[in-house]
C-alpha positions in Angstrom: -37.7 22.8 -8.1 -36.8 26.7 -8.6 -37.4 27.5 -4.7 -34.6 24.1 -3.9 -31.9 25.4 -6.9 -32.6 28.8 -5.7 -31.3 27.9 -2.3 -28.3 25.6 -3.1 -24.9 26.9 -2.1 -23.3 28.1 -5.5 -20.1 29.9 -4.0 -17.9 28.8 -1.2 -14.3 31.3 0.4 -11.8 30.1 1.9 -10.1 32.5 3.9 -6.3 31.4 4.6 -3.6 28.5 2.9 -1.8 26.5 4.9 -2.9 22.9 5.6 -6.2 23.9 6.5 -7.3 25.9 4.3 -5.7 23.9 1.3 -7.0 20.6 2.9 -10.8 21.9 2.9 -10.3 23.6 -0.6 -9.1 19.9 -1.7 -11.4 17.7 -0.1 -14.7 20.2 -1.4 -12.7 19.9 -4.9 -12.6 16.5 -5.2 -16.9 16.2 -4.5 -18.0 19.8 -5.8 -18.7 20.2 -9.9 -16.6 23.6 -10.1 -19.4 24.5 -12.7 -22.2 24.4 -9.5 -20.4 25.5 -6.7 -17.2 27.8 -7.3 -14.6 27.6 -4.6 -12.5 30.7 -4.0 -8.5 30.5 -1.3 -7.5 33.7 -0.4 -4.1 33.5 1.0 -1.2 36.3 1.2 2.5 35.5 0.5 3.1 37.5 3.2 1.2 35.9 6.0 3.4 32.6 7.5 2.1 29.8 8.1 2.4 27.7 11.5 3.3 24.9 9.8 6.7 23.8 11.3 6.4 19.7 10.1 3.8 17.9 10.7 4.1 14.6 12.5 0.2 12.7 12.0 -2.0 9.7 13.2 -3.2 6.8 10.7 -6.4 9.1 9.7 -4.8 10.9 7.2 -3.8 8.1 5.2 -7.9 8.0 4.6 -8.0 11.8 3.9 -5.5 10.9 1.2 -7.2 8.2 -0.3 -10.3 10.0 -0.5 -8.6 12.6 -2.8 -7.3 9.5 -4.2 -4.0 10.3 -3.4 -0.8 8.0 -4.6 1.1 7.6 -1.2 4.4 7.3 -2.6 4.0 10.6 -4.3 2.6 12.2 -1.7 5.8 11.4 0.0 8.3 11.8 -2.4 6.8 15.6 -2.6 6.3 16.1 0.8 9.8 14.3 1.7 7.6 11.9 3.9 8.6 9.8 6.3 6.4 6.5 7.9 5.6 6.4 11.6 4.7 4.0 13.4 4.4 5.8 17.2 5.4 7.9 19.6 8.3 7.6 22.7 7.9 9.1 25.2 10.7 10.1 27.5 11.0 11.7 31.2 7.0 12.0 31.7 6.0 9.6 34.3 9.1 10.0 36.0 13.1 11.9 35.3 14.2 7.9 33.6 11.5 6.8 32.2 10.5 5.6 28.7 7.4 4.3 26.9 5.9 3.9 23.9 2.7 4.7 22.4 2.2 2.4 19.2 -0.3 2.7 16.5 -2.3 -0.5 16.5 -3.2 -3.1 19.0 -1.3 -4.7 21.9 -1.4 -8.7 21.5 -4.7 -10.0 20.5 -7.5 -10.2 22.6 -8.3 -13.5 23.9 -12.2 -15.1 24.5 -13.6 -11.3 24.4 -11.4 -9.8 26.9 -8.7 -7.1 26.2 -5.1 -8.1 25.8 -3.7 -6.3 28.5 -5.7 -8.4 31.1 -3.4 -10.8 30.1 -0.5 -9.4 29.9 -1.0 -7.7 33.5 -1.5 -11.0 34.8 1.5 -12.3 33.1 3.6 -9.2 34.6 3.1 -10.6 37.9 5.1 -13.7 37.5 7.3 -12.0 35.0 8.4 -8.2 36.1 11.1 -7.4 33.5 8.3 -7.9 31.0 7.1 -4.3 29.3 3.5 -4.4 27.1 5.7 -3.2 24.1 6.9 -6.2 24.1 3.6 -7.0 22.2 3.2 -4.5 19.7 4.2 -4.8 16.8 4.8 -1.3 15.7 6.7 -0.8 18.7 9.1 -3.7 18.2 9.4 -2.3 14.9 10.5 1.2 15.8 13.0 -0.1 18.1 14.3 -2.0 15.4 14.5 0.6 13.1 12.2 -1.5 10.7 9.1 -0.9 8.4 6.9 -3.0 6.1 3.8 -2.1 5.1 0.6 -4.0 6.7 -1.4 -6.8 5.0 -5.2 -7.5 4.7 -4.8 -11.1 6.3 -5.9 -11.3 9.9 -3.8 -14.9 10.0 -0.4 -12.4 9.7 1.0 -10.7 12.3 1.7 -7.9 9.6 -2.1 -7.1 9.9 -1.8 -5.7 13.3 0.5 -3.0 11.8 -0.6 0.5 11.5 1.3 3.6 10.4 0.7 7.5 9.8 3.7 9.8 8.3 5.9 12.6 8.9 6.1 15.3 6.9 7.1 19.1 5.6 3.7 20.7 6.2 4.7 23.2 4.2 5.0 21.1 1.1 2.1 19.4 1.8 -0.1 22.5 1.7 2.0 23.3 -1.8 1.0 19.6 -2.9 -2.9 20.4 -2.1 -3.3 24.0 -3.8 -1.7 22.0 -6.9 -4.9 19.3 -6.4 -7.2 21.5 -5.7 -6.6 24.0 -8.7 -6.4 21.1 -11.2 -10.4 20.5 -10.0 -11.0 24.3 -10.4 -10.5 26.1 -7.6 -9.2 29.8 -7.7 -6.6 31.0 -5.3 -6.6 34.7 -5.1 -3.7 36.1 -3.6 -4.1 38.8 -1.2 -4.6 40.2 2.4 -8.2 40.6 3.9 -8.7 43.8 5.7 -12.7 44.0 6.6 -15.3 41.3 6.7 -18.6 42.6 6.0 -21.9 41.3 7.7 -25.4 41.3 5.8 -27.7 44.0 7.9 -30.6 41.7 8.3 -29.2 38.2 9.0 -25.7 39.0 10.5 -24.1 36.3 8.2 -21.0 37.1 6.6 -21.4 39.0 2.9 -18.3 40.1 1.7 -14.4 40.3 2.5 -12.6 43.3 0.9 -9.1 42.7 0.2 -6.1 44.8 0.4 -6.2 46.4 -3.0 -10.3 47.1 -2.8 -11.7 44.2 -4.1 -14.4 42.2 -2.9 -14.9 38.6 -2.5 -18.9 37.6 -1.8 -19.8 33.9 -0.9 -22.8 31.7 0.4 -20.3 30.2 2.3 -17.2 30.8 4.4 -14.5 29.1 6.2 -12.3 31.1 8.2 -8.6 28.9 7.8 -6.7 32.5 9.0 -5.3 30.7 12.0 -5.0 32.5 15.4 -6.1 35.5 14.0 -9.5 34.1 13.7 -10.6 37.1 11.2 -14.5 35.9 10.4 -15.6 33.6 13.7 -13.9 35.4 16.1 -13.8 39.1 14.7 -16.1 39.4 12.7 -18.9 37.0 14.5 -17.4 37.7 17.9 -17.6 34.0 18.6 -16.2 33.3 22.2 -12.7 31.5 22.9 -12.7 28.8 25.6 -9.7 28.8 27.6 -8.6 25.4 28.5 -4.9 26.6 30.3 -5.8 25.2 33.8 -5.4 22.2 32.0 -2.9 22.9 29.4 -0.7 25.3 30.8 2.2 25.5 28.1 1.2 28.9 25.9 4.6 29.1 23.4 6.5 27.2 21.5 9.8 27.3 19.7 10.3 25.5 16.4 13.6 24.8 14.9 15.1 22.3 12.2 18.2 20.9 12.2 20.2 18.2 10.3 19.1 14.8 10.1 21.9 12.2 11.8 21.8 8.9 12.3 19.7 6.2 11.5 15.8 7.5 10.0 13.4 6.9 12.7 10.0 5.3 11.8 8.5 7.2 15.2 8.2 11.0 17.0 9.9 11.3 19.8 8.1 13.4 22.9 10.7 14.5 25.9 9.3 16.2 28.6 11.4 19.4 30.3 11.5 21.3 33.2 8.6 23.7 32.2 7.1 21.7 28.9 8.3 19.2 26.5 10.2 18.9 23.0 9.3 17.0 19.8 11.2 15.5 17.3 9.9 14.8 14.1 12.5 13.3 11.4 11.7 14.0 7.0 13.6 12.3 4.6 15.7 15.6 4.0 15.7 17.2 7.7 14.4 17.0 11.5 11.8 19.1 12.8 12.2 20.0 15.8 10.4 22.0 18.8 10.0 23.2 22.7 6.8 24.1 24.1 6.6 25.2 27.3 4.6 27.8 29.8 6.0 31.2 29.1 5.2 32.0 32.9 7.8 29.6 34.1 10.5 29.4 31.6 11.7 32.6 29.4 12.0 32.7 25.9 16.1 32.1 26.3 16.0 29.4 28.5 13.6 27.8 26.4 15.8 28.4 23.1 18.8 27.6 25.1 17.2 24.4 25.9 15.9 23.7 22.8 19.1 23.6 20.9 20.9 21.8 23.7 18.9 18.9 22.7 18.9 18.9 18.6 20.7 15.6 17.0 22.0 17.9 14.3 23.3 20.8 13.8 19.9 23.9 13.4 19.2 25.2 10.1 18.5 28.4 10.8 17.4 30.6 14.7 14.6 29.0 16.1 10.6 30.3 15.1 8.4 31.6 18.3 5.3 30.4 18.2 2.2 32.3 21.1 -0.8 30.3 21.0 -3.7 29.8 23.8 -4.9 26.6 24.3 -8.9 25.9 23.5 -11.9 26.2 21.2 -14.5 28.3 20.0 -17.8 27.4 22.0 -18.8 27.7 18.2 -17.2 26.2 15.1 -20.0 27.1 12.6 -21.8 30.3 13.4 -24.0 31.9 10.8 -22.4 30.9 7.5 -18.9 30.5 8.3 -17.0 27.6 9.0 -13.5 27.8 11.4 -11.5 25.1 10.4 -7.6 24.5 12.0 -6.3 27.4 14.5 -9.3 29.8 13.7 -11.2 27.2 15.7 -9.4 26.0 17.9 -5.4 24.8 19.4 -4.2 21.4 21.1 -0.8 21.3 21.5 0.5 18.2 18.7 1.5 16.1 21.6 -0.3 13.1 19.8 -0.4 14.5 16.7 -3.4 15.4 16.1 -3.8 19.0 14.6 -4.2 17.4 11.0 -6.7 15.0 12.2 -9.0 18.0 13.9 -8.8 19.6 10.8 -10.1 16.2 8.8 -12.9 16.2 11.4 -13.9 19.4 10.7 -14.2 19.0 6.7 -15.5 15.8 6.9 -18.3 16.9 9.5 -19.3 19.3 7.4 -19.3 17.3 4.3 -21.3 14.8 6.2 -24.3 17.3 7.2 -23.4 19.9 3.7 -26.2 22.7 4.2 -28.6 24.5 2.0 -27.8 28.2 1.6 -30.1 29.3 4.5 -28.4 27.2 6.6 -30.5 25.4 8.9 -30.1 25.8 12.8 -30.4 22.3 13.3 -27.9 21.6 11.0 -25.4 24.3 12.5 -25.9 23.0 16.6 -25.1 18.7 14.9 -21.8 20.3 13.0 -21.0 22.1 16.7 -21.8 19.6 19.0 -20.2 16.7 17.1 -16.4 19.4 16.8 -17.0 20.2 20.3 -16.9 16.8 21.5 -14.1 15.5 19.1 -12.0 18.6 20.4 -12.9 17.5 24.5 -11.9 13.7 24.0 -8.8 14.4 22.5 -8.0 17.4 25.1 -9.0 14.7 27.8 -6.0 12.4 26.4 -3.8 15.5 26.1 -4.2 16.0 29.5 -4.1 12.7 31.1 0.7 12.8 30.3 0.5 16.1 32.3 -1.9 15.2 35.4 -0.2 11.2 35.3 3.1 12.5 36.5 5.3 11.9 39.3 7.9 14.4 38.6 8.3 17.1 41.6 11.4 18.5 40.3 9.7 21.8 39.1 7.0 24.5 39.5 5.7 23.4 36.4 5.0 19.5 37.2 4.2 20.2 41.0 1.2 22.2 39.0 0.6 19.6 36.9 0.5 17.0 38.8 -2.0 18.4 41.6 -4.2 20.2 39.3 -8.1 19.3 38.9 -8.9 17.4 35.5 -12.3 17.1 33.8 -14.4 15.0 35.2 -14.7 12.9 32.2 -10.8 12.1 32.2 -11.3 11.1 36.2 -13.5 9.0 35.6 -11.3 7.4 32.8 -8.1 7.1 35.1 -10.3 5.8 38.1 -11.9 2.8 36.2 -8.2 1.8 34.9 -6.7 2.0 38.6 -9.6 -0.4 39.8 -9.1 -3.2 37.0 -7.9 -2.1 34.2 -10.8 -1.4 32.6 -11.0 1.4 29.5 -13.9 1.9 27.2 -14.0 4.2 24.1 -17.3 6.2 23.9 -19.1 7.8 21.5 -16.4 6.7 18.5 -13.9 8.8 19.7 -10.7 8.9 18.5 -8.3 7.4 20.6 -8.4 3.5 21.0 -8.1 1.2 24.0 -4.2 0.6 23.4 -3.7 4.1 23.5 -5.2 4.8 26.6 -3.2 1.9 28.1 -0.2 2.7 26.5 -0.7 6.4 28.1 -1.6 5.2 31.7 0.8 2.2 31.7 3.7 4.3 30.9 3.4 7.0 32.8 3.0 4.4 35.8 -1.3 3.9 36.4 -1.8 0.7 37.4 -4.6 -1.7 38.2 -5.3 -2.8 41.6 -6.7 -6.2 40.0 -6.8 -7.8 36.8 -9.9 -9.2 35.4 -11.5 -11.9 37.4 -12.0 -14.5 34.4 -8.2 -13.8 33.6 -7.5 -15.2 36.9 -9.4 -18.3 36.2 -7.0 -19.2 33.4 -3.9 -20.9 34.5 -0.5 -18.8 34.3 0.8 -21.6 32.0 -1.3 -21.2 29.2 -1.2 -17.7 29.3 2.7 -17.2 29.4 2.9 -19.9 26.3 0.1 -17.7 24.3 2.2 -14.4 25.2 5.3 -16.5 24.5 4.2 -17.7 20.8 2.7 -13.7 20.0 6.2 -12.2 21.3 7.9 -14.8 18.9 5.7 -14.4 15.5 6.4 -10.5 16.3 10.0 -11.0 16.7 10.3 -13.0 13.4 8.4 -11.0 11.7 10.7 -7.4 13.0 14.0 -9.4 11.8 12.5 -9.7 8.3 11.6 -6.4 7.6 14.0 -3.9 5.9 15.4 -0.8 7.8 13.1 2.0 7.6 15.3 4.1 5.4 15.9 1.4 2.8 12.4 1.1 2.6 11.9 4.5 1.7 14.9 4.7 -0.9 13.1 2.0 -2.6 9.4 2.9 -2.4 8.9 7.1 -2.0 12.4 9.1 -2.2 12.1 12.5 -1.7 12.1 15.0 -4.8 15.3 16.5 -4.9 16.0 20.6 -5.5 
């Protein structure tokens, strides 16, 4: 009994704010007894933050409702916005747009996937475009948003939404959380990390003014720096910019105009691409690109060129290097957000990589030795959540048939994993995708990637050719309708928000 209390984790650090260190300090809150385990932020006023607004995928909404979270005041605080997709613009070709829903295309029919259908439909009707089927896509067209329902006999249960928000304010929103369950936020810059003789693990961090911090436990949220895992522990980077080339960003808001958006908006450029990510008081904006083939000017120059509003304030550089550690958890510390690893947020999904890495390690929580076994599950498990979403990152640049620059002739003749080949080869026989290992992105998305950006099937499904085209067109026909219907009854997006979550006002 002595020997298992004796080896319990009593104290945890959290090096670094920002959304990932306030998101672990608040999800540990909310299951930790503050008198067992005491749960220590550092953070300095003076450090930034990355955070430049977050656009996110339907996962957080369960982060949130973990903490048990009230959505409209989440939003109201973080001046949240719903979303319901992303468009794409000028990736598969200089013209082009598509749109990557949230949610399912149609409904599968007699255990075969929608788009079967649909691609045999195409054939006898050309004009006809897949988004044509999804609801959350007919939605954002429209402007339109309602909030899903449990019945699988409405349309409205085939909705699914994430949000937009000031990342900034959401980090403020967690610290408040997490300090109401207890924990302490010390503020202050952390200028050595000390290592126990014997084991190597991390002991102490002194601060600025000569103060020590000591833990069981550490998780390293200092972004790039990376001050425990990779100084400290001398963890190795993996660089994945064969594959990713773009290496800076420039991040800019401006003033919102027009009509509130319920999506992101993704618009490939000559060397990169820019987002667009509209809050209830403002637009976030930025241009990422490959600082090899584009210089900062042009980039900036380009950047404002395209804003709907007028920029409030010069535009942020952001350096980063696209990758991961080879280890997430070494010894006792934990790198959780940039400190572990960077994929650019062209589906959104820094937030979510962040939720994987707290709730991974809730899910396998250690004693204070911290077993091996335990250690290699946590690694293994991030590794391959970072490598199936870099796949899927990957597949917009290498799908391409834009020539028009140094930077897609690159992209589009470079050498891709073999796990994404194999992925784009299987679609271009039949149409066939298959989600492995429960990773994150679903079969919709992968067809909403290689359909857009012009990857398509040699055949359809041979038991789809067996049905006759009539009773296919009038089950498309009567799914496009109940969608339709449903669209024109929805409010606008931004009356929906006046009524349910408007932002906090200064």
């Amino acid at each position: 009994m002595d020997e298992a209390a004796n080896n319990r984790v009593t104290s945890i650090v959290i090096v670094g704010g920002g959304s990932a260190g306030w998101m672990t300090a608040a999800a540990l809150s909310s299951l930790l007894d503050p008198r067992s385990v005491k749960i220590t932020l550092i953070e300095s006023e003076e450090i930034g933050t990355v955070g430049v607004g977050e656009a996110t995928i339907p996962d957080i909404i369960n982060f949130n409702a973990i903490l048990g979270i009230q959505e409209s005041e989440f939003l109201r605080a973080t001046n949240g916005t719903f979303k319901l997709g992303i468009e794409f613009n000028n990736w598969g070709r200089i013209g082009d747009t598509y749109f990557h829903p949230f949610g399912e295309h149609g409904v599968d029919m007699q255990g075969i996937d929608f788009h079967q259908y649909w691609m045999r439909f195409k054939r006898d009707n050309p004009g006809s475009s897949i988004e044509e089927f999804s609801l959350s896509a007919v939605a954002s067209r429209a402007g339109k948003f309602a909030m899903p329902t449990n019945d699988p006999r409405s349309v409205l249960s085939q909705l699914r939404y994430a949000y937009h928000f000031d990342a900034t304010a959401y980090a403020r929103f967690l610290r408040t959380y997490a300090e109401q369950r207890g924990v302490t936020r010390v503020e202050g810059k952390v200028v050595e990390v000390n290592l126990n003789g014997e084991t190597g693990y991390v002991s102490d961090v002194k601060l600025e003014d000569g103060s020590h911090l000591r833990g069981d436990l550490f998780f390293d949220c200092s972004g790039f720096r990376a001050l425990l895992l990779g100084d400290a522990l001398g963890v190795d980077y993996e660089d994945w910019a064969h594959w990713l080339p773009c290496d800076t960003a420039q991040a800019v808001a401006c003033e919102r105009t027009g009509d509130l958006l319920p999506y992101t908006k993704s618009t490939a450029k000559t060397a990169g691409w820019q987002w667009r990510i509209p809050t209830q008081h403002r637009t976030g904006n930025g241009h990422i690109y490959c600082s090899s083939l584009m210089d900062d000017e042009a980039a900036i120059e380009s950047l404002l060129a395209d804003l709907d509003g007028p920029a409030l304030g010069s535009p942020r550089k952001i350096r980063f290097r696209t990758g991961c550690r080879t280890r997430f958890w070494d010894k006792n510390c934990i790198a959780i957000g940039l400190s572990g690893g960077f994929l650019e947020p062209l589906e959104s999904t820094s937030l979510y990589l962040i939720q994987e890495g707290i709730s991974k390690f809730i899910s396998l929580f250690p004693s204070k030795d911290m077993p091996t076994a335990i250690r290699d599950e946590y690694n293994r498990q991030l590794t391959q959540k970072f490598e199936q979403v870099r796949d899927f990152i990957i597949l917009h640049y290498k799908a391409t048939e834009r020539d028009d620059s140094e930077f897609w002739n690159y992209c589009r003749t470079m050498s891709i994993p073999d796990s994404l080949t194999r992925k784009i080869e299987l679609f271009r026989e039949a149409g066939r995708v298959f989600r492995y290992e429960d990773e994150l992105f679903s079969k919709p998305s992968w067809v909403a990637v290689l359909l857009g950006q012009n990857i398509l099937p040699k055949t359809t499904d041979p038991i789809v050719e067996g049905v006759p085209a009539e009773q296919i067109g009038r089950s498309l026909g009567s799914m496009k309708a109940a969608m339709n219907n449903a669209v024109t009854k929805m409010e606008t997006h931004q009356a929906f928000l006046n009524r349910y979550a408007p932002a906090m006002r200064d």
